[in-house]
C-alpha positions as CSV (number, residue, x, y, z in Angstrom):
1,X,-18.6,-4.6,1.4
2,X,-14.9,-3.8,0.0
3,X,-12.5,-7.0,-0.3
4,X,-8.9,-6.1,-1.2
5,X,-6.4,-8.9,-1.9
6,X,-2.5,-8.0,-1.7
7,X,0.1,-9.7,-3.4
8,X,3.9,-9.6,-5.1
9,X,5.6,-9.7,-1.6
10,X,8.8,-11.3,-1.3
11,X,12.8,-11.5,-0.3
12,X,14.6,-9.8,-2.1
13,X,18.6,-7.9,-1.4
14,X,19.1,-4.2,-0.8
15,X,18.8,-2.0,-3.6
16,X,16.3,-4.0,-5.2
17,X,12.6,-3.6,-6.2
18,X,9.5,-5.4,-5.8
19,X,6.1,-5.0,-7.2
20,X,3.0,-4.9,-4.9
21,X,-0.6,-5.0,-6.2
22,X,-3.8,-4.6,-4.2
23,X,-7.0,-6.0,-6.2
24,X,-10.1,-4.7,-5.2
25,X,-13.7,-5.8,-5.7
26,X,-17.4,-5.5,-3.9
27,X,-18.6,-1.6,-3.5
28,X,-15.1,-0.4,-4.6
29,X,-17.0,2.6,-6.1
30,X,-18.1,3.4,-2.6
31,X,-14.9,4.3,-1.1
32,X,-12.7,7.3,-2.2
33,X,-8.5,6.5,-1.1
34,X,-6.9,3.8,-1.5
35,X,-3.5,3.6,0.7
36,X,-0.6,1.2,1.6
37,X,0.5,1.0,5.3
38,X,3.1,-1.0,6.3
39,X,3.8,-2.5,9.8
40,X,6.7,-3.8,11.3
41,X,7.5,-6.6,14.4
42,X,7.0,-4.3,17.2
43,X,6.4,-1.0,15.6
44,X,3.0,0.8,14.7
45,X,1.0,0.9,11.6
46,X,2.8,3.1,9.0
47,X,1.1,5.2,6.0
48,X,3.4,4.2,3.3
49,X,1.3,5.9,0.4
50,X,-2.0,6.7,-0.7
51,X,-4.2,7.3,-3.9
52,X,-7.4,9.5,-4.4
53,X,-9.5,7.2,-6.3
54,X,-11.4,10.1,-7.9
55,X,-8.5,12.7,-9.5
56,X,-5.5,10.0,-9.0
57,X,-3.6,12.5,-6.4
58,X,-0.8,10.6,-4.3
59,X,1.1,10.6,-1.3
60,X,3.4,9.3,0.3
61,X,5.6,8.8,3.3
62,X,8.7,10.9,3.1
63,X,11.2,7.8,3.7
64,X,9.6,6.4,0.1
65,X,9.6,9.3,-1.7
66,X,11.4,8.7,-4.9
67,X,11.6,5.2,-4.5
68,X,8.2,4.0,-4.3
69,X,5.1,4.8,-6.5
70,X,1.5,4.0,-5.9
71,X,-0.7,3.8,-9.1
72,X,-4.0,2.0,-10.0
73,X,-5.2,0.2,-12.8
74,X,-9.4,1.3,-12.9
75,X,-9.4,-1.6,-15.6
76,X,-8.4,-4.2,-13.5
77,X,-9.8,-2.4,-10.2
78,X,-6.2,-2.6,-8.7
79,X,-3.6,-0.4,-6.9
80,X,0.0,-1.1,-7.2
81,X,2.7,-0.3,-5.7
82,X,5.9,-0.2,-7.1
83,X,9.1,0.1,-4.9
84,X,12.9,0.4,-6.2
85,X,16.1,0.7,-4.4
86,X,14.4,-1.1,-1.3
87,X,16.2,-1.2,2.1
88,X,16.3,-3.2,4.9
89,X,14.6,-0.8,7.2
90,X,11.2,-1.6,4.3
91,X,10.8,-4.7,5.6
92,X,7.3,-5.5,7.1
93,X,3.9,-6.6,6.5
94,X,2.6,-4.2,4.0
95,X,-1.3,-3.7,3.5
96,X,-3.8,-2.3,1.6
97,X,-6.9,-0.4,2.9
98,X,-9.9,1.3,0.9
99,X,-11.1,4.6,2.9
100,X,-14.6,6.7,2.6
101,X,-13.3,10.0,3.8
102,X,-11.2,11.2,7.0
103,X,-7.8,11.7,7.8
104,X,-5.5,9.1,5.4
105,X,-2.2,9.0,7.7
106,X,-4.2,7.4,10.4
107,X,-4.8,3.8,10.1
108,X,-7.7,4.1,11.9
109,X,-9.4,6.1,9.7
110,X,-9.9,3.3,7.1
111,X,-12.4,0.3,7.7
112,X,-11.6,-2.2,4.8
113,X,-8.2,-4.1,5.0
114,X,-6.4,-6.9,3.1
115,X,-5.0,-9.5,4.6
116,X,-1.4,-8.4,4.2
117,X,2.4,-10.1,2.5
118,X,5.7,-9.9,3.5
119,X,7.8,-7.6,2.3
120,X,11.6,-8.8,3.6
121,X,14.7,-6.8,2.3
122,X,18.6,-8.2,3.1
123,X,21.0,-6.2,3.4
């Protein structure tokens, strides 16, 4: 089993920046991507950005390119995710989820998930 914990969510004004870290433990070695998805009152899941455990390729979502930036900490066993210049339209739940192997957009290609934290940006 794979238990991620989320936190560093907050309110904070347009144009500002907020630090999100994912720590991981249990059979962390067994799974290969770590990604951030993001959802939204009333929308779908979103891929925000992922990070190949193995060689440390990223990705991300083109509305956060340049403003956000997924790294991890092997140390600690964490993933964070740092976003700047946030704007209103960032605000949701934002979650992390540990991945095997399959497609990495798709939510439902993951099958360990934190329990999520606000993420709510003024404008």
């Amino acid at each position: 089993q794979v238990q991620l914990v989320e936190s560093g969510g907050g309110l904070v004004q347009a144009g500002g920046s907020l630090r999100l870290s994912c720590a991981a433990s249990g059979r962390t070695f067994s799974r290969n991507f770590i990604s951030w998805f993001r959802q939204a009152p009333g929308k779908e899941r979103q891929f925000v950005a992922g990070i190949n455990l193995s060689g440390g390729a990223t990705y991300y979502e083109d509305s956060v390119k340049g403003r956000f930036t997924i790294s991890r900490d092997s140390a600690k066993s964490s993933v964070s995710l740092q976003m700047n210049s946030l704007k209103p339209d960032d605000t949701a739940v934002y979650y992390c989820a540990a991945l095997l192997s399959g497609n990495y957009i798709r939510w439902g290609s993951y099958d360990h998930w934190g329990q999520g934290t606000q993420v709510t940006v003024s404008s």
